[in-house]
Chimera marker file (.cmm) of the C-alpha trace (Angstrom):
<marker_set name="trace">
<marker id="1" x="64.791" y="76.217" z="4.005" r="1" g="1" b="0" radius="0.5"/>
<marker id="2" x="67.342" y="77.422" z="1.420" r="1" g="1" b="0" radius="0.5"/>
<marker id="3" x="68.105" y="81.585" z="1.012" r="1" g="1" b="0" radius="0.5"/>
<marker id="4" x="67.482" y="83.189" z="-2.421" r="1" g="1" b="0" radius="0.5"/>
<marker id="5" x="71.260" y="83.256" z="-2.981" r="1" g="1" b="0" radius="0.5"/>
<marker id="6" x="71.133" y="78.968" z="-2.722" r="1" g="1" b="0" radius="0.5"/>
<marker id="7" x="68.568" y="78.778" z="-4.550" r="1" g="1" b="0" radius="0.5"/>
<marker id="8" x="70.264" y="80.870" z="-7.588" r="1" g="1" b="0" radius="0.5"/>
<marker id="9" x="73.350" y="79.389" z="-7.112" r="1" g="1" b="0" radius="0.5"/>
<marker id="10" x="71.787" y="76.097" z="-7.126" r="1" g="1" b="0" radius="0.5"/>
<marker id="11" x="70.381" y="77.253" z="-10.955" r="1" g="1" b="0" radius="0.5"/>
<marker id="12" x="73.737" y="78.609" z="-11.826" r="1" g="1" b="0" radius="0.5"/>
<marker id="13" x="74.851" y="74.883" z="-10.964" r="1" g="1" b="0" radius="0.5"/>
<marker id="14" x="72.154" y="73.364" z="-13.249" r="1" g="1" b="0" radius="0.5"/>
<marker id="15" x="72.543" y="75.664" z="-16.039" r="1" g="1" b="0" radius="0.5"/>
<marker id="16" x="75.436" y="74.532" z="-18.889" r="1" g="1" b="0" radius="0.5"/>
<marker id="17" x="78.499" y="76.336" z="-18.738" r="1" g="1" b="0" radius="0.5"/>
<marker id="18" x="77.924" y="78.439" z="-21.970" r="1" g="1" b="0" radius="0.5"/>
<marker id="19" x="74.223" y="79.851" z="-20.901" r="1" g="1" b="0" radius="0.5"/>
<marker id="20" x="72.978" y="83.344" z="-21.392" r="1" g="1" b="0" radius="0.5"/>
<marker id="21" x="71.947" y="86.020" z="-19.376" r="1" g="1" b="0" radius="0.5"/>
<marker id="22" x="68.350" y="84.951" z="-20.841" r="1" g="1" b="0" radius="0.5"/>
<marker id="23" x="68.949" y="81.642" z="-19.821" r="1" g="1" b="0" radius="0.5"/>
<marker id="24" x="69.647" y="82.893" z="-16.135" r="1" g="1" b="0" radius="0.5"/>
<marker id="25" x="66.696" y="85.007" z="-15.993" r="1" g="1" b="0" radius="0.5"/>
<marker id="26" x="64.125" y="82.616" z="-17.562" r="1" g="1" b="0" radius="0.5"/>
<marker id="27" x="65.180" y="80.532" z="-14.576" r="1" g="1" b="0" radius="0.5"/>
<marker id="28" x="65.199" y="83.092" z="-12.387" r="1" g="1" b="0" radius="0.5"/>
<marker id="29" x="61.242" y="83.867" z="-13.488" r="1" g="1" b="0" radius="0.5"/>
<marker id="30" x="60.546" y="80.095" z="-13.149" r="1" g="1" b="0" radius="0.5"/>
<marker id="31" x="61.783" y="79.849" z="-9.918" r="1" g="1" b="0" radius="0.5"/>
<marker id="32" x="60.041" y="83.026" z="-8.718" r="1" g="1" b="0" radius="0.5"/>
<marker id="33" x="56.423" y="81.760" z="-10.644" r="1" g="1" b="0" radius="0.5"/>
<marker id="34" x="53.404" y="81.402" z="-8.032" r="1" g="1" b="0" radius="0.5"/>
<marker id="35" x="52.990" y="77.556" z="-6.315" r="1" g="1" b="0" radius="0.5"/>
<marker id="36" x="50.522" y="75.595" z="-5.727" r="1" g="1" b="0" radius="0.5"/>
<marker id="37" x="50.317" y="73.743" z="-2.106" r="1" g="1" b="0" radius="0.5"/>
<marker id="38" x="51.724" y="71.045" z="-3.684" r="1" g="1" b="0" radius="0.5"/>
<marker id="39" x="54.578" y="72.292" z="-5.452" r="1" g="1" b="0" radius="0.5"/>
<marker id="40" x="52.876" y="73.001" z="-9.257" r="1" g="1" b="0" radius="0.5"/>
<marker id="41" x="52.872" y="76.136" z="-10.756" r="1" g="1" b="0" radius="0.5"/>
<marker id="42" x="49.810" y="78.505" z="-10.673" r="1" g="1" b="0" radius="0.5"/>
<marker id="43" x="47.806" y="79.484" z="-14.324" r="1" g="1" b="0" radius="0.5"/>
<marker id="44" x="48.846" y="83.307" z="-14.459" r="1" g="1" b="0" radius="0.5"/>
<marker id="45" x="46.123" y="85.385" z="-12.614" r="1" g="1" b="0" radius="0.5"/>
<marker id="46" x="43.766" y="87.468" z="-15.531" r="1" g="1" b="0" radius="0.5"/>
<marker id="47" x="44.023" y="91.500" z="-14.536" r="1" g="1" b="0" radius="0.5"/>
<marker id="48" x="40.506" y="93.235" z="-15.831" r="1" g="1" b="0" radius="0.5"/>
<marker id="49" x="41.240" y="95.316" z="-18.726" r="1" g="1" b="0" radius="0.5"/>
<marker id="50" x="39.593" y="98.291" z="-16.837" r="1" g="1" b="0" radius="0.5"/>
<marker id="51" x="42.691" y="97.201" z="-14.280" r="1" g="1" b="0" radius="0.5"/>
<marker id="52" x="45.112" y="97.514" z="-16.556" r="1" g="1" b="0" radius="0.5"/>
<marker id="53" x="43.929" y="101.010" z="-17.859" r="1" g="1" b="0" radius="0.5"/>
<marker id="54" x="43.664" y="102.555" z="-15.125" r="1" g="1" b="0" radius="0.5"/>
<marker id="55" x="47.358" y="101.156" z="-13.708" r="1" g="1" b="0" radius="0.5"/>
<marker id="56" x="48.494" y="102.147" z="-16.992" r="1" g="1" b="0" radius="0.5"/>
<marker id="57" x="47.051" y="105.688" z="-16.201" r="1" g="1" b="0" radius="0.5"/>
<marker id="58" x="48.455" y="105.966" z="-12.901" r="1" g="1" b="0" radius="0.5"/>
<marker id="59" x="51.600" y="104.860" z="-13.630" r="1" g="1" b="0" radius="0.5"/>
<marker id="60" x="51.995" y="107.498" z="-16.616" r="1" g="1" b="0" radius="0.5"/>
<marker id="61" x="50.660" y="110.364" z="-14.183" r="1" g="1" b="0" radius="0.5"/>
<marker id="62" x="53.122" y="109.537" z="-11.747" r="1" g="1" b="0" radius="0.5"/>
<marker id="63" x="56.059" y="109.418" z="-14.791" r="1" g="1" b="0" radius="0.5"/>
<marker id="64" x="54.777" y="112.975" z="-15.846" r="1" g="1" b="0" radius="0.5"/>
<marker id="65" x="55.359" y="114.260" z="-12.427" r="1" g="1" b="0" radius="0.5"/>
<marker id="66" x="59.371" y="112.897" z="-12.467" r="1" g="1" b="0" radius="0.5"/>
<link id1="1" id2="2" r="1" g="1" b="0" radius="0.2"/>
<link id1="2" id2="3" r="1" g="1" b="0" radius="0.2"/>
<link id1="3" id2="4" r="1" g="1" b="0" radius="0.2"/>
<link id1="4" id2="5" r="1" g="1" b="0" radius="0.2"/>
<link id1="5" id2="6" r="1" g="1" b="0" radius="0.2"/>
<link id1="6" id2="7" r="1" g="1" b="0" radius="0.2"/>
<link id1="7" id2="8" r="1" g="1" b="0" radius="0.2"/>
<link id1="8" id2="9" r="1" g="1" b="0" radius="0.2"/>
<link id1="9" id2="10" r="1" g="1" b="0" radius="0.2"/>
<link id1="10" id2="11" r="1" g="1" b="0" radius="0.2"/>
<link id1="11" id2="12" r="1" g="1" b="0" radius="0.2"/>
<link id1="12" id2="13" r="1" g="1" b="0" radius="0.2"/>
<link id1="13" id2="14" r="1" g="1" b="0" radius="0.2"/>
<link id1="14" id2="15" r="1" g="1" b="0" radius="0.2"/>
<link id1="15" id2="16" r="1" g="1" b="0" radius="0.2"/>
<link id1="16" id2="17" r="1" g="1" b="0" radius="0.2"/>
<link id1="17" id2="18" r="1" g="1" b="0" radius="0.2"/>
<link id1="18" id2="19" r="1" g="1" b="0" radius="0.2"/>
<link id1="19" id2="20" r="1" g="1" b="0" radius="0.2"/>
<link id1="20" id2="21" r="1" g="1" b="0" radius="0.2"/>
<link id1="21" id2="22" r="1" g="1" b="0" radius="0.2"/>
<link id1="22" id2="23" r="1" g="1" b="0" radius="0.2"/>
<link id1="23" id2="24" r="1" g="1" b="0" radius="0.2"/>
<link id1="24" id2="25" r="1" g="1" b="0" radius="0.2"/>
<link id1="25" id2="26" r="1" g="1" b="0" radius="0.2"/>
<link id1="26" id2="27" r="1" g="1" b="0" radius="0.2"/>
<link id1="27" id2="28" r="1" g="1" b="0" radius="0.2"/>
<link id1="28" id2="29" r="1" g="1" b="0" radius="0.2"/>
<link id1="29" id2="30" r="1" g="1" b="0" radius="0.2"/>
<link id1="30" id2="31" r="1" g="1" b="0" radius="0.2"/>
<link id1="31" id2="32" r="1" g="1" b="0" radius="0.2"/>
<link id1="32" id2="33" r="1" g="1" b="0" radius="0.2"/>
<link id1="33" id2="34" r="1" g="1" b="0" radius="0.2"/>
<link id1="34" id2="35" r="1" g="1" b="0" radius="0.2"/>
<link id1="35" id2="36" r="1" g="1" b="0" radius="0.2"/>
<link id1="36" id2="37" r="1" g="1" b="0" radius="0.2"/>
<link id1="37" id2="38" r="1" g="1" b="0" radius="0.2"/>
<link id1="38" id2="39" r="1" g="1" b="0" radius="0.2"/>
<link id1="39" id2="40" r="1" g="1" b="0" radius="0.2"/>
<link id1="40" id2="41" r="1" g="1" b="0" radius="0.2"/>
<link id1="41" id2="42" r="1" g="1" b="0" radius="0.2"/>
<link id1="42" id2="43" r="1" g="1" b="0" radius="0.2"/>
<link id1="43" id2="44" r="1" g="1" b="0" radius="0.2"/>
<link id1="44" id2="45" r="1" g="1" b="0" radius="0.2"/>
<link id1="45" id2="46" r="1" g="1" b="0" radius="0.2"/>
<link id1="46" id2="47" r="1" g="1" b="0" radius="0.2"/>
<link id1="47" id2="48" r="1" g="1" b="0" radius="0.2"/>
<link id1="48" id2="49" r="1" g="1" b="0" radius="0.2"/>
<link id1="49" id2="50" r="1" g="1" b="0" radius="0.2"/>
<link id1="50" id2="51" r="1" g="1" b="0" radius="0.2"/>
<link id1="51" id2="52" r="1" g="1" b="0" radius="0.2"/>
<link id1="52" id2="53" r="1" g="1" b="0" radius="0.2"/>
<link id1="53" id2="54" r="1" g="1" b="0" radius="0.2"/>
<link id1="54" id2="55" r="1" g="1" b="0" radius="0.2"/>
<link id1="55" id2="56" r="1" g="1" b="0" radius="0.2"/>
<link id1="56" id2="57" r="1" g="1" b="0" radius="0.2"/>
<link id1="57" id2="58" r="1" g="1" b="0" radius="0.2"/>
<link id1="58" id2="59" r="1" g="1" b="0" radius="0.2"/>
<link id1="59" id2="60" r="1" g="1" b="0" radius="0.2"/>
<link id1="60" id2="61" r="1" g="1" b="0" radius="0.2"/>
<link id1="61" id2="62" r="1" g="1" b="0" radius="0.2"/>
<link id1="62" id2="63" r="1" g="1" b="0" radius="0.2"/>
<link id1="63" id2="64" r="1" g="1" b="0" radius="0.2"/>
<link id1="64" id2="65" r="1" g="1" b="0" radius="0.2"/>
<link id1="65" id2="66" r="1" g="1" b="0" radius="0.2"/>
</marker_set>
């Protein structure tokens, strides 16, 4: 099993000489994505709106108290 520095090296490899730093991260997302058992990527998992409120709360509590 390859590291996490192979495995971004073996992007940088892949990616044309005169890529971005958007380029590099976009692959850098894909390659970090959920997997299936068999190697396909996961549908993105739905958060509740209710969730995603009250997250959204906690994490601008926890900002107010920097």
């Amino acid at each position: 099993m390859s590291t996490v520095k192979d495995q971004v090296r073996a992007l940088l490899d892949r990616l044309p000489d005169d890529c971005s730093f958007a380029d590099v991260q976009r692959g850098i997302a894909v390659m970090m994505w959920p997997k299936s058992a068999d190697g396909s990527l996961e549908p993105p998992r739905r958060v509740d709106p209710e969730e995603v409120k009250r997250r959204l709360r906690e994490w601008m509590k926890s900002e107010g108290e920097k």
